[in-house]
C-alpha angles and dihedrals in degrees: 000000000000111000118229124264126232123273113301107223141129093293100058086065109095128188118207111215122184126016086323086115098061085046092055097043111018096161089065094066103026142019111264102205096081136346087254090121107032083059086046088066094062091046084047092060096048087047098050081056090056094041086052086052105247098102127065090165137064121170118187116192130198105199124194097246090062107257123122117213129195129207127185124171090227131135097287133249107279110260099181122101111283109231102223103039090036088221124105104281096244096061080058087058100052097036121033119063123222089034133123157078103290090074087081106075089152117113101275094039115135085243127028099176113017133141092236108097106152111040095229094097101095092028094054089041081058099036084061102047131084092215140008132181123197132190124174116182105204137146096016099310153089117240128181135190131180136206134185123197083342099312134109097265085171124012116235119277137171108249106175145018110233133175107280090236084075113095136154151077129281108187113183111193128187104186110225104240110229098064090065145060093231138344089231109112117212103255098201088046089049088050102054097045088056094046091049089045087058087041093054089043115060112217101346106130121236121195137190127193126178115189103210094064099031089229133144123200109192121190118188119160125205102176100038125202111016101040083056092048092051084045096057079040099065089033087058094043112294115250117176118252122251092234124349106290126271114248134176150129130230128196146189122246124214109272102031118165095233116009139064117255105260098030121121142087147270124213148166117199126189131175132204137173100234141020138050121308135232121222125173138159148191138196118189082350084298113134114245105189086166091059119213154179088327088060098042082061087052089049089043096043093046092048096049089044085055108046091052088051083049090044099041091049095043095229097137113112108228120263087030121123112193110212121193096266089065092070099024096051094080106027127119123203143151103204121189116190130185122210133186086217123016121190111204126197098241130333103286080068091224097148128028118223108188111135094195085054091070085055097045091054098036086048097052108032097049098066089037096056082041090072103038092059095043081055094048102042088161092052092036084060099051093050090043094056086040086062083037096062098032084062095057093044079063105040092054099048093052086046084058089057096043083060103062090054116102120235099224103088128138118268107271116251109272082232105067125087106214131205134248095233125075093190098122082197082075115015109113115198108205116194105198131198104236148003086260102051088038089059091055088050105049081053094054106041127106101241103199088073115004127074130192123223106181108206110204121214124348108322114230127283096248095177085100096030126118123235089232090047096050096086091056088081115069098218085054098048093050095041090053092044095045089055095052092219112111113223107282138160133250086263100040117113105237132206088223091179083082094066114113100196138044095198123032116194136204102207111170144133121326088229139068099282089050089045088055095052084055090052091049081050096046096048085048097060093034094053101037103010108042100132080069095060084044103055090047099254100119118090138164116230111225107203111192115254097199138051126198120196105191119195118242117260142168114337086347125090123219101289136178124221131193124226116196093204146340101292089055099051083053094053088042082058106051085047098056084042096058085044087067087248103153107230091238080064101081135031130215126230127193126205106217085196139349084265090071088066119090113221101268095050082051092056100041088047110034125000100040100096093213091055104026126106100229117172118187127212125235131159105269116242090273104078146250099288094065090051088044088055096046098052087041090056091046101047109012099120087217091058108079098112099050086051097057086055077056099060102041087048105051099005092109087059093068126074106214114220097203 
């Protein structure tokens, strides 16, 4: 039994200042493994100074005592007083979170593309370290400040006079041990992010020294992109390429519809028949190993190319469908974007989340790579015959598993409408709360993999049902049927030819009476289709509840964002607020149900795999007993009492969204 806590009161409130958050939870703002990224930070920001056009020049050292120091010949942290804190700029920069130079993206701004968003990089870099050191050399002189764990160890001072020709940062870090596994950096990580750095930046020069060794390592990339693409080939094993790759750059002019003047990306594709490929990109010359939405428009720009070259030329044998992994699956590229406004999902920056990046890149790539293949007719072909015969490799593998299922299933629900495809690698089952919503959604699917099933009504509490009486209930019945998968137990051996879908999905309301049909779902799978849960098919749908329309100013068109819940639109907000956006300049919508959203709002939001918020559900690391008694405590009928201790227990925990 759980022994009580001590008295709950306004003490026990406490409020974190400074950099005291990142202390308490650095793993919200870095990785923990090893200081790789916090020293990253400091190599972003000299990088945001060569990609505005004011460094040629970026030295990383690795010193015996452990410390790693960055220098870069910018323009130099600001030293002055700053005229709102009252304190030298550059303290502002190491010490306050949410604060920098990357807020301003009007014309004007210090940075009008950069990868810093939030303003926590080089103050977490200093929270977490026992000791940093910082010169700038500006305006004709030498300044120096010094911090120890976060705080001002030495106040800045000027310490020399130099020619006024002499700019830059120098930053000197030493990580403080116990917020990490371990001090080592990865080398070849380190390595790579250097070489990249030197690949994204022509001609700007990228150095690193490391002083046990008394070695110097120098990149400096004439030719970009592609030379640095042939060179990760024949590091990865050097296949030849099927043609010479496909390179280019696309950017936006003053006065677009829809994007900001700047904006726009920078690629080399290659394709070869064997061997391993190489993907890399960039955003704001930030690396995302975790892709995004930038590199779903390159998938989408490249597959649509393709398939008018296919169509135009009439190479498609007939009764083929081409999908976008047949050209994709063998397909090298290092891509770099730049966006006006970058959302990033967390801040390691893994993964990028724009939705208007998929459309930038789509946008841009697709009549680019039009005209190269019109140009290249030979190479076009034998790309061309390359996706050809990837498809059929499919096609018939997915022809060898329709055999094995048997022909006797129950006639689907009337209900449902179903997909085109029978690849359970792609097929997507929604199961939608109402006709209304239903009917958005079957306008905005993609066909050719997703199917609706509109579930009228709450479906049955099935925690106390029987496996003989499930079928009694209609909604059951057609969910059940629809999935192709009969009730079982954990321990049960299933026939799972007989599964429709690869992926099911929960998509209702962004409210409390959506959020109990999820429950009713949930218990459903959890009690008779468990094996489902288990075998990672089972996903909730987050439809956004809130839409945002911000008016256009300075460099950025009119936009929309999405918001999931109250806490994003805040942070939204406060956002739109440090970019200089007056608050009369954007409205606020709210759905009151997925019903409210036209087709196209429900596809860019919820159902297009590269844009949607899609969380799957899996047993926690506890077990399955504490799950057990938790669903037994929300739906046992004989409960209720229990419940209701449970409410008065924890009910003020919960905000109701009535």
């Amino acid at each position: 039994m759980a022994t009580r806590s001590k008295e709950y009161g306004e003490s026990s409130i406490k409020v974190l200042r400074g950099l005291e958050p990142v202390r308490q939870r650095p793993g919200m703002y870095t990785r923990t493994d090893h200081p790789l990224h916090m020293i990253q930070e400091v190599i972003d920001n000299a990088a945001d100074e060569a990609l505005a056009g004011f460094c040629n020049s970026i030295e990383v050292s690795l010193h015996q005592d452990g410390s790693v120091s960055v220098q870069d010949n910018g323009r130099g942290i600001p030293v002055g007083i700053h005229p709102e804190e009252g304190v030298p700029t550059v303290e502002i920069v190491f010490t306050r979170l949410h604060a920098g130079g990357k807020f301003d993206k009007k014309a004007g701004g210090a940075y009008s593309f950069s990868g810093g968003l939030h303003g926590v990089g080089v103050s977490v870099t200093n929270a977490l370290s026992k000791r940093l050191e910082v010169q700038v050399w500006r305006d004709g002189a030498e300044h120096r400040m010094v911090f120890a764990q976060g705080e001002v160890l030495e106040a800045l001072k000027q310490t020399a006079q130099v020619p006024k020709q002499k700019k830059g940062t120098c930053v000197r870090v030493w990580p403080e041990a116990k917020y990490f596994d371990t001090l080592q950096l990865p080398y070849q990580e380190l390595l790579q992010l250097l070489r990249s750095k030197a690949v994204l930046l022509p001609g700007i020069k990228v150095s690193l020294h490391e002083e046990k060794h008394s070695k110097t390592q120098q990149w400096q990339y004439a030719e970009g992109l592609k030379s640095y693409l042939d060179e990760a080939i024949q590091q990865a094993g050097g296949q030849a390429w099927l043609f010479p790759p496909f390179e280019g750059a696309q950017w936006i002019e003053a006065g677009h519809e829809s994007f900001a003047e700047g904006e726009g990306v920078e690629w080399v594709i290659g394709f070869s028949e064997e061997g391993a490929c190489v993907r890399e990109s960039y955003v704001n010359l930030i690396p995302t190993s975790a892709g995004g939405t930038h590199e779903s428009g390159l998938r989408e720009g490249m597959f649509q190319a393709v398939k008018s070259f296919v169509e135009l030329h009439a190479l498609l044998p007939k009764g083929l469908r081409l999908l976008p992994e047949d050209v994709f699956s063998r397909a090298s590229f290092v891509l770099s974007a730049k966006v006006l406004d970058p959302q990033f999902q967390g801040q390691v920056k893994e993964r990028l989340n724009s939705r208007d990046a998929l459309r930038l890149s789509a946008s841009l790539i697709k009549p680019a790579m039009d005209l190269w293949l019109n140009e290249h007719v030979e190479w076009g072909k034998r790309l061309a015959d390359m996706v050809i015969r990837q498809a059929q490799v499919r096609q018939r593998a997915l022809q060898k598993v329709e055999k094995k299922k048997t022909s006797g299933i129950a006639v689907l629900p009337g209900k449902l409408t179903d997909c085109e495809s029978n690849d359970v690698s792609r097929t997507e089952l929604f199961l939608v709360e109402g006709d209304s919503a239903g009917g958005s959604a079957k306008m905005g699917r993609d066909k050719s993999f997703q199917a609706i099933l509109p579930l009228r009504g709450k479906v049955l509490n099935t925690w106390e049902t029987d496996k003989d009486r499930l079928f009694a209930n209609q909604e059951v019945h057609d969910v059940a049927v629809a999935v192709g998968i009969d009730p079982h137990t954990m321990n049960d051996s299933l026939d799972w030819n007989g599964l429709r879908y690869g992926k099911i999905c929960i998509l209702a309301d962004a409210d409390v009476d959506g959020s109990h049909i999820q429950v009713l779902l949930l218990t459903l799978f959890y009690k008779h289709f468990p094996q489902l849960i288990q075998r990672g098919h089972i996903f909730v749908a987050r439809p956004p509840l809130y839409r945002v329309d911000i008016a256009a100013s300075g460099k950025r068109q009119a936009r929309k964002r999405y918001c999931l819940d109250d806490a994003e639109l805040r942070s939204l907000e406060d956002k739109l607020r440090k970019e200089g956006v007056k608050e009369s300049a954007w409205s606020i919508s709210r759905f009151k149900g997925l019903g409210e959203m036209n087709a196209e709002q429900l596809w860019e939001t919820t159902l297009n795999p590269d844009t949607r918020r899609l969380s799957p559900v899996v047993l926690g690391d506890a077990g399955d007993d504490p799950v057990k008694q938790c669903f037994h405590l929300l739906m046992g009928k004989g409960e209720s009492a229990a419940r209701r201790q449970w409410l008065e227990r924890r009910g003020h925990e919960v905000e109701v969204d009535i």
